[in-house]
C-alpha positions in Angstrom: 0.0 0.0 0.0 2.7 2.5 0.7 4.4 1.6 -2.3 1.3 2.4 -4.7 1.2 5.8 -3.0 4.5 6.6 -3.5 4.1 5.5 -6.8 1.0 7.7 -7.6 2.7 10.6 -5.7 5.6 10.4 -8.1 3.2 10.3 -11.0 1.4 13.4 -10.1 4.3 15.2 -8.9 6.4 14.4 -12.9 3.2 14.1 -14.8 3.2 18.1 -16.2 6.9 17.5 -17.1 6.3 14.3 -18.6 3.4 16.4 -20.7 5.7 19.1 -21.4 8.5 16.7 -22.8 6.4 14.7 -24.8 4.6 18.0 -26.2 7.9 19.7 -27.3 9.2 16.5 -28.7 6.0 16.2 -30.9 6.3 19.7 -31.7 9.7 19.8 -33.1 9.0 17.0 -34.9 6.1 17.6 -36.7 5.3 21.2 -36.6 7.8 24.6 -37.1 6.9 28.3 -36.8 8.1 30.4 -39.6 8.3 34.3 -40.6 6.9 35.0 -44.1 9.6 37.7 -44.9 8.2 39.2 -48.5 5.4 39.9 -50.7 5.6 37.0 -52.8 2.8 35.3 -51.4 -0.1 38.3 -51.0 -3.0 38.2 -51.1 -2.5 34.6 -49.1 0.4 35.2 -47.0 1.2 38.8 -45.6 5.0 40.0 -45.1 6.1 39.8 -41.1 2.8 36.8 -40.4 4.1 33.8 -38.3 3.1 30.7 -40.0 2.7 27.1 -38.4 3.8 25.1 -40.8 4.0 20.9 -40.8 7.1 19.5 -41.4 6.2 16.9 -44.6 9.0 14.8 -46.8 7.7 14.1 -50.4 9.4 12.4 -53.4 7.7 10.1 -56.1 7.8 6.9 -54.0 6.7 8.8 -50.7 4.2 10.7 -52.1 3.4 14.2 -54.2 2.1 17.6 -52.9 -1.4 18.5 -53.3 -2.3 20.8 -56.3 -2.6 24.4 -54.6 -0.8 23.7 -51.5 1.5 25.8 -49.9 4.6 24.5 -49.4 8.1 26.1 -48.2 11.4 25.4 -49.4 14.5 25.2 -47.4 16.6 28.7 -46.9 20.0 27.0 -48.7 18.0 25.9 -52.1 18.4 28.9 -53.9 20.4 31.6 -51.9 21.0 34.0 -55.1 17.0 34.0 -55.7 15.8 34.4 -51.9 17.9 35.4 -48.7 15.1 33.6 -47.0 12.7 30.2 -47.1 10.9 30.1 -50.0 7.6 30.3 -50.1 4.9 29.0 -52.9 1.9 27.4 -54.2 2.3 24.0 -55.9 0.8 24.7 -60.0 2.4 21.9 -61.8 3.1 17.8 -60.4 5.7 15.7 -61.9 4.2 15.0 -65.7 2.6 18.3 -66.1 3.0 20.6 -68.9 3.1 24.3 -67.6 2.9 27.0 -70.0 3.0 30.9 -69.6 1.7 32.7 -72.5 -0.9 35.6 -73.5 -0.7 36.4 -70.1 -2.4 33.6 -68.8 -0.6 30.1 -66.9 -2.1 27.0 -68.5 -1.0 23.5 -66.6 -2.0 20.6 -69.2 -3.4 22.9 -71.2 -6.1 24.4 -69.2 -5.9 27.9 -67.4 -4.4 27.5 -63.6 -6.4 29.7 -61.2 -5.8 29.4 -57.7 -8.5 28.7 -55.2 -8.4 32.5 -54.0 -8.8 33.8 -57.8 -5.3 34.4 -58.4 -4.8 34.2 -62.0 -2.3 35.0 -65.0 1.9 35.3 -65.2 3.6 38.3 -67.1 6.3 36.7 -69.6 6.5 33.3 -71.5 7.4 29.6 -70.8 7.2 26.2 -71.6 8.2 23.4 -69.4 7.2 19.7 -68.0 8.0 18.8 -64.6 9.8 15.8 -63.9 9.2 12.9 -62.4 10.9 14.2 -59.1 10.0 17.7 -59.0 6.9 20.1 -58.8 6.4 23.5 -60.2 6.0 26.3 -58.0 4.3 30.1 -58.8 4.0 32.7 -55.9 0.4 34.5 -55.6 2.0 37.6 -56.6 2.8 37.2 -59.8 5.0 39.9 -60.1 7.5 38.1 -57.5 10.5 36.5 -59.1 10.4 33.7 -56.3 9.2 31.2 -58.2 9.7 28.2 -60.6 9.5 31.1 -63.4 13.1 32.1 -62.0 15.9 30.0 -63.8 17.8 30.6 -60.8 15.5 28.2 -59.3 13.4 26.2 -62.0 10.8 23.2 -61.0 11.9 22.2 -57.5 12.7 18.7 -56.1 10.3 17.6 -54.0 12.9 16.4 -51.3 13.8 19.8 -51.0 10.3 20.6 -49.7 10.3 21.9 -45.7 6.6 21.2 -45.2 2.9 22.6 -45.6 2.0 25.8 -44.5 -1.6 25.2 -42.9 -2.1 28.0 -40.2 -1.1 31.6 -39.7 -0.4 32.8 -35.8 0.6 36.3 -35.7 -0.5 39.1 -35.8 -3.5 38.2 -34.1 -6.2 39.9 -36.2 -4.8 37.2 -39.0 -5.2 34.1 -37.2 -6.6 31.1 -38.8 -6.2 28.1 -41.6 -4.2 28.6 -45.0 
């Protein structure tokens, strides 16, 4: 009998570090903040929002981004294009055909318009994403942060940080991606 109270006496006297540890430990592991430093992403993401993002590993055998995710890249993919993570939405998956043209983006031939109405790309391209790699645009199409950059081209999908899914600061902003 003493034993079991000492034993439950312990448990209750650890338990909210036990919590704590085990929280952290999932949190590091499956979840990051992150800074959106830019206007690439607007009207989505703002410049100075925190972002939760989850931390996701993709590749062809693992499995592909979602069409019209956000996703971030790490900071040291393309340090001459951005001094900071790179941030975009996924428009083309490995096999696609994404073409710039008449002001318009086109993936497989059909216009690509984003689920908040973002629409259109200044310039001209052609390209098909391999089997590896996914195709990238930022909402503001006048950003250069992008798959349009050569700098940067389609982007492996190994090299993808995660999902952004919720913003956190400032408060007035709070909520799903």
């Amino acid at each position: 009998m003493y034993q079991e109270n000492q034993q439950d006496s312990w448990r209750r006297r650890y338990r909210p570090y036990i919590v704590a540890g085990v929280l952290a430990f999932v949190l590091t592991m499956f979840v990051a903040p992150e800074i959106n430093e830019g206007d690439a992403m607007e009207p989505a993401l703002k410049d100075g929002q925190v972002l939760v993002i989850t931390k996701h590993s993709y590749s062809a055998k693992r499995g592909v981004p979602d069409l019209g995710q956000i996703v971030i890249l790490e900071k040291t993919l393309a340090p001459d294009v951005s001094k900071d993570n790179i941030i975009g939405r996924v428009a083309g998956l490995p096999g696609d055909t994404i073409e710039i043209k008449n002001g318009k983006v086109y993936r497989n031939g059909k216009e690509f318009v984003t689920e908040n109405k973002v629409s259109g790309a200044s310039g001209s391209l052609k390209v098909t994403v391999s089997k590896d790699d996914v195709f990238l645009l930022s909402d503001n199409r006048e950003s250069t942060v992008d798959s349009r950059n050569k700098k940067l081209g389609t982007v492996d999908m190994r090299e993808i940080k995660g999902n952004v899914k919720w913003v956190i600061w400032p408060i007035s902003d709070i909520g799903g991606v």
